[in-house]
Structure formats: structure tokens, C-alpha cells
N, C-alpha and C positions, 0 to 999 in steps of 0.2 A: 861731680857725682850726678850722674842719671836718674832722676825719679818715676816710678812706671808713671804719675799722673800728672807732672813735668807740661805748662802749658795749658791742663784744661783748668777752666774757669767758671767756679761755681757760687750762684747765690741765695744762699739761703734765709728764706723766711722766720726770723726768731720763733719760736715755737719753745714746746718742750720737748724731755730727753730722746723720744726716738727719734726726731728730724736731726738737733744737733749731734745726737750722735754717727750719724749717717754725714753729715758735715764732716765730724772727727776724722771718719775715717778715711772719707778723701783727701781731708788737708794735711792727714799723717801723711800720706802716700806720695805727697808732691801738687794737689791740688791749690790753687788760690781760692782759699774761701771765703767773701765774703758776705758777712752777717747782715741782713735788713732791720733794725731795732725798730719800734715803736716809739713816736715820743710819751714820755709818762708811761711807759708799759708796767712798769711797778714790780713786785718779786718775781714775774712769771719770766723777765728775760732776766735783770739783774743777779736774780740765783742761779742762771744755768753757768756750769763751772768744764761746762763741753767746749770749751774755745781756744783751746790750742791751735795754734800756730793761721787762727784765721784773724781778719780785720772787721770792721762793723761801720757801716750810717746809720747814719737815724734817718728814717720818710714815713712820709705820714702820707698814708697809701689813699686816704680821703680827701688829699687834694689834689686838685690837677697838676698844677706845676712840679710837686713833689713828686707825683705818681711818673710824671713823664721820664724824671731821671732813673726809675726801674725801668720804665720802656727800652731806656734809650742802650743802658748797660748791659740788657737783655740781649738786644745784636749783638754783643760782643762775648756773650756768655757762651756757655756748653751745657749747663744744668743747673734747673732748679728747681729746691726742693722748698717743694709747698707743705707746712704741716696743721694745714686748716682742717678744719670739720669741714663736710662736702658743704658746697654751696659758695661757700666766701670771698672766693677769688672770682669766682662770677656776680656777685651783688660788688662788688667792689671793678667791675668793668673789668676785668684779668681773666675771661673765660680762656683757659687755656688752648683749646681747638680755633674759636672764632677772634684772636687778638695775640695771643701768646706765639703760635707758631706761624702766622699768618708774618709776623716780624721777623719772625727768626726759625725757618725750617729745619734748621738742625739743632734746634735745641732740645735738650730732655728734660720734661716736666715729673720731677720724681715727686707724686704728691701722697704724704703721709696720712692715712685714718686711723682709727680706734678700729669700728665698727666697721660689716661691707657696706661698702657704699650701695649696694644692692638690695640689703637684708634689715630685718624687721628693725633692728634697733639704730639704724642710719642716723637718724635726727635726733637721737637722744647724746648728750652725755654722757661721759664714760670716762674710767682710770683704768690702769693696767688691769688692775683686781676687777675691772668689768669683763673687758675684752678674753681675758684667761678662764674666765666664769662658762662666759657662753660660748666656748670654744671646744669643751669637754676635757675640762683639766686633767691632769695628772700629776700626782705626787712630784716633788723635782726629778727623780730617779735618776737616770743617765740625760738628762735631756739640757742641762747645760753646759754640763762634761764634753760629753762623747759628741751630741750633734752639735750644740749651739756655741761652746768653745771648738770644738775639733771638727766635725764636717763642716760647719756652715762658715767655719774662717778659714780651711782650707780651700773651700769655693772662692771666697772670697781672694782669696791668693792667688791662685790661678788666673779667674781673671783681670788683676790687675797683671800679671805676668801676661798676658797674654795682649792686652792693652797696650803696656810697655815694650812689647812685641814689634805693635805695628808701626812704631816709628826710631825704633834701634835695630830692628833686622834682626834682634838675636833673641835666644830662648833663654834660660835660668835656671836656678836650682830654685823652686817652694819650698819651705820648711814648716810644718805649723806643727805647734805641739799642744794639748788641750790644759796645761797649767797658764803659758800666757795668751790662749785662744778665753779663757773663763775669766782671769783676770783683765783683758781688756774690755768683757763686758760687764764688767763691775764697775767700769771707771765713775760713771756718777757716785753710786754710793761712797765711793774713797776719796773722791773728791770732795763731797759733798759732809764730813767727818768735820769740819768745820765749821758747819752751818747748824741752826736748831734742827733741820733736816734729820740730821745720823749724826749726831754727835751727843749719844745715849749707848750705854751697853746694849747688845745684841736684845731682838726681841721688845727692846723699850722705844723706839724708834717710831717717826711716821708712818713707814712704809713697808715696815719687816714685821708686823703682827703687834705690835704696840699700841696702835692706835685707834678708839673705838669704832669712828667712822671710818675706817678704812679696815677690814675685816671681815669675816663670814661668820653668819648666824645660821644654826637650824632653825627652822621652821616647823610648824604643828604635826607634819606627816613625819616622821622619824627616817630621817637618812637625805632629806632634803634641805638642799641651803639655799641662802642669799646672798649674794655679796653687794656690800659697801663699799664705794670709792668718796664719797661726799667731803672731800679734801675744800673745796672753796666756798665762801659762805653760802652764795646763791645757792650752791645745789644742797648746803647743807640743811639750809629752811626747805628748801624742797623734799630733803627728807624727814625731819623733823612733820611739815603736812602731810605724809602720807600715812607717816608714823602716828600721827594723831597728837602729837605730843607739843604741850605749847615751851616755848622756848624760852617765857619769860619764868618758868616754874621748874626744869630742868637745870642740870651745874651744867657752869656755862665752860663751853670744851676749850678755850683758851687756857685755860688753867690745869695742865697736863696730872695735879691732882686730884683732879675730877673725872680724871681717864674710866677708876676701876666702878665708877658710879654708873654712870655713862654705860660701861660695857652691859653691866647687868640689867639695865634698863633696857637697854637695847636689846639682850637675849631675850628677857621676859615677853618683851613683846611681838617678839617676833615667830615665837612660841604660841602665840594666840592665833596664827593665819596659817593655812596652808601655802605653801612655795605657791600652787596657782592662783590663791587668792590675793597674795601681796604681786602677782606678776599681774593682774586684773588694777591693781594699784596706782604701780612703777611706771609699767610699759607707756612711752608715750610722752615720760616727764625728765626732767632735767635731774633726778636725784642720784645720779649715776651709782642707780640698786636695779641690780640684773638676777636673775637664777642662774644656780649653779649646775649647769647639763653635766650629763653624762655621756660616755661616748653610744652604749647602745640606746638612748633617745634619738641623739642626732642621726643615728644610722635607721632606724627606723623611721622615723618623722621625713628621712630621703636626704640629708643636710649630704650636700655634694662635697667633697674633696677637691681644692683646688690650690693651683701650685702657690708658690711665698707669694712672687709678684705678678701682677699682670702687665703686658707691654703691649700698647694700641697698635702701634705698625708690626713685630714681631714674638707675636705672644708663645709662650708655651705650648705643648703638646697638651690635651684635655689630661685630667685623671680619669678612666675608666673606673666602675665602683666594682670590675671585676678583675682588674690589671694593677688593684696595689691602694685604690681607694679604700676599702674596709676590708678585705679579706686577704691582705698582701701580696697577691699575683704568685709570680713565681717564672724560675725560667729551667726550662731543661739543659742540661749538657749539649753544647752543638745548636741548640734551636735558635736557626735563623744564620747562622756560621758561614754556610757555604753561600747564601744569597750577598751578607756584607763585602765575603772576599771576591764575590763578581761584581760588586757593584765599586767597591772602591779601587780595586787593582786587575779587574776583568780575567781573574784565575778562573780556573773549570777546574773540576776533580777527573785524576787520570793526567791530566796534560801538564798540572803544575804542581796536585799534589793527591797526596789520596791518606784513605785510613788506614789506621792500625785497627787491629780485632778489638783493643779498649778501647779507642773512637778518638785517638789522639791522631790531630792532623800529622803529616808529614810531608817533607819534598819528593817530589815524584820521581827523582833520578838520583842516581846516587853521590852526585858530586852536590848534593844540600844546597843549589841553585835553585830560585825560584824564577 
């Protein structure tokens, strides 16, 4: 059996769920993947349950002789996915431009952030409930149905078809249906059903709105929120200081029956600040507590539209903010028709085909030759 990913060879930096999952889904596909662990890394790789069908070392990327054997396996790679916070891989001598592909030119450096690596909150701290905050949330609605199970795994099928392409010569049928396009992005959570993670009724959980410091507060202006991601201790004190709140005289959050204490603590207070007075706060610090935008903020404030990923040698087409960045573009019937069909098969209208009165093309002769 042929795998479209049959042959590439990928290393991935243990991280959490969005690098391994991005692992996952190469090593489904026929990728080699393997895992770079930490030594002592502790629950942050131990719990990831992302690792089907891949293998793992342990290097301890702060030494030289360790660090050499990523060098070395790196020549021999196809991709790797870095899921550090910006900076890491370059204080760690792994500057991807000036080391990374200087070894190895054809490799792809797939490197995973929270935040843009460009925009205000780069250097802070962040959890999902950051990153979806100052993004201009939206209710789930169709968004991991329709796009995020159904278009974005169809994308994703394609081009592994198309991958798979260019070294069996032949094309395929894609299938993607958006019951197991959403189901495979659930895999952490169902995985993870065993772990104290999710292994609570719905709603009672870490990560699914159960959790005090992982959650959204209103704030003193009414319609305005915050969100909490303060999952690990360090940012948890960090929120706790900004909060004001000392932590020897607070229930202490270990003790998931001190969740509904906790919650109202935390509303109460957060009830006393306005959104820009706790963003006067936050901004700047480790307690991964961001405000919750809205989409006409960000379009007014100028927050540019830009495509999923960016790629250093062949990036995307820009978002125009008048071609589908905020006011959805739009395309007329035929506009732009007869320029594609000169330009990919050198047709002219009259010679190869022409209109109908409702503007449906047609062949210009009657034996329906083009």
C-alpha cells in the first residue's frame, strides 16, 4: 500500500496539542515521525496522547553533543516542526534561516505560535482561550463543522493527494465528510478521557468551561470580557498579582472543590476594572489574561486579515481588506473568464468559443470541439 506521505521524514519538537497534532496528521498519512522529548520534561510531553504511529528520543537541546545529533538528523529530514514561543530556537543556537537551512536546504521549518509573531502580545503567554480571545471570537456556530472539520480537512486531503501525486504519477478520489473531519479534531479531548484532563462530565472539565482559571469574565463596562488561560503555576501567580489577590488567603485551585469559590472570586473582581484597565494590567505579563475583541474593534483599529499560514520562500496571495478581508469581496458571473481561458489554453472568444444571450460559454462550432 502507497502512502501519499510514504518516505517524508519529520521531526517534531515535543510541544503541546497544536504542533503534535500537526505531527498526527503527517504520521497518519505515511510520514516518519519522530518525536524530540526533553529530558525531565514532566506532564507537558508525558500527557500529550498525540502520538500515534510516531517514535520519540530524548536530547537535551542545551547540550552540544546532544544538540549535534538534531543537526545531524536534520540533513536527513523533510520537516520540522518547531512549537516554541518566538525566540527559542534562536537562544538555543537553532536560528532557523542562519543554521537550520544553511544544513539542510530543503527542509521545512513548520514553526507553531499562540500569538503573531509580529503583534502586540508576541512575548506574552498565552492558551487557546488566549489566542481565540484576541482573534474576534465567534460563538462555535458552523466553524468546526462546516470549515474546520469539512473545508480545512478537505484542503488538507487534496494536498496530500496531490503530494502523493508527485511520486505515483497518478490522481485519486478525496473524500472528506465533516462528521470524521470534527471528530478528528477532537482527538485530544477523547484521548485525553483518561487523564484528570477530561475525564469529568461535560462542562466540568479543564478546558471545556469548568475550570476557574481557564475562562471568561466580564468586566466593569457591561459587554466586555477577559479571558483566563493561567493553566500553569507560574502564570497562575502571575495572575493572582495582577489580580491583587494573595494566594496564601485564597482556596487553593488544586482542589477542583474550590473551583465554584474561585469562580466568584474571580468574577467579583474582575467586575471592579474596566476591560482597558485590566488590559493596562495584563499586557506585557506572563498571566495568559488577554481581552476579549470583537470583530468590529479589530476592523476598525485596521487588524489586517491574513491567510492560515505564512511561507518564507512561497507565501500566499495578500488579503485585500476590500477582496474578502472584512466585507467578503465578491465575484461577478464570467468576471475574469475569458482572460483564465487565454491564459491557460490560449482560447479567444469567436475562434474557440463564444456566448450565449445568458453568458453561458459555449463551443464555437458545432461538432462541441474545442
Amino acid at each position: 500500500m502507497s502512502l501519499p506521505l510514504q518516505g517524508i521524514r519529520v521531526l517534531e519538537l515535543a510541544g503541546l496539542a497544536p504542533g503534535p497534532f500537526a505531527g498526527l496528521l503527517l504520521a497518519d498519512y505515511g510520514a516518519s515521525v519522530l518525536r524530540i522529548d526533553r529530558p525531565k520534561a514532566g506532564v507537558a510531553v508525558s500527557a500529550d496522547h498525540l502520538a500515534r504511529h510516531k517514535s520519540s528520543i530524548t536530547l537535551d537541546l542545551r547540550d552540544a553533543r546532544s544538540k549535534e545529533i538534531l543537526l545531524r538528523l536534520l540533513v536527513a529530514a523533510d520537516v520540522l516542526i518547531d512549537p516554541f514561543r518566538p525566540g527559542v530556537l534562536e537562544r538555543l543556537g537553532l536560528s532557523p534561516t542562519e543554521v537550520l537551512l544553511k544544513r539542510n536546504p530543503r527542509l521545512i521549518v513548520a514553526r507553531m505560535t499562540g500569538f503573531r509573531r509580529d503583534g502586540k502580545y508576541r512575548d506574552m503567554a498565552g492558551h487557546d482561550i488566549n489566542y481565540i480571545a484576541v482573534s474576534g471570537p465567534f460563538a462555535p456556530a458552523n466553524i468546526l463543522g462546516d470549515f474546520g472539520g469539512g473545508g480545512a480537512m478537505c484542503f488538507l486531503g487534496i494536498l496530500l493527494a496531490l503530494i502523493s501525486r508527485s511520486h505515483t504519477g497518478r490522481g485519486q478520489i478525496v473524500e472528506a465528510n465533516m462528521v470524521d473531519g470534527s471528530a478528528y479534531l477532537a482527538t485530544m479531548p477523547r484521548l485525553a478521557r483518561q487523564t484528570p484532563m477530561w475525564d469529568k462530565p461535560r462542562g466540568t472539565n479543564l478546558l471545556d468551561g469548568g475550570c476557574p482559571y481557564y475562562d471568561t469574565y466580564e468586566t466593569k463596562d457591561a459587554g466586555k470580557y477577559f479571558a483566563v488561560g493561567a493553566l500553569e503555576p507560574q502564570f497562575y501567580a502571575a495572575l493572582m498579582k495582577g489580580l491583587e489577590l494573595d494566594p496564601k488567603t485564597t482556596p487553593k485551585r488544586e482542589d477542583r472543590a474550590n473551583w465554584p469559590a474561585l469562580r466568584e472570586l474571580f468574577t467579583r473582581r474582575f467586575k471592579e476594572k474596566t476591560r482597558a484597565e485590566w488590559e493596562a494590567i495584563f499586557d506585557g505579563t506572563d498571566a495568559c489574561a488577554t481581552p476579549v475583541l470583537e470583530q468590529g474593534e479589530l476592523q476598525a483599529a485596521g487588524h489586517e486579515q491574513r491567510p492560515a499560514v505564512h511561507l518564507s520562500k512561497t507565501p500566499a496571495l495578500p488579503i485585500k481588506s476590500d477582496e474578502g478581508g472584512w466585507t467578503g469581496g465578491g465575484l461577478a458571473p464570467n468576471e475574469g473568464g475569458e482572460e483564465t481561458l487565454r491564459a491557460w489554453v490560449g482560447w479567444e472568444p469567436s475562434k474557440n468559443y463564444h456566448l450565449r444571450e445568458d453568458g453561458a460559454f459555449v463551443t464555437a462550432d458545432d461538432k462541441a470541439k474545442l
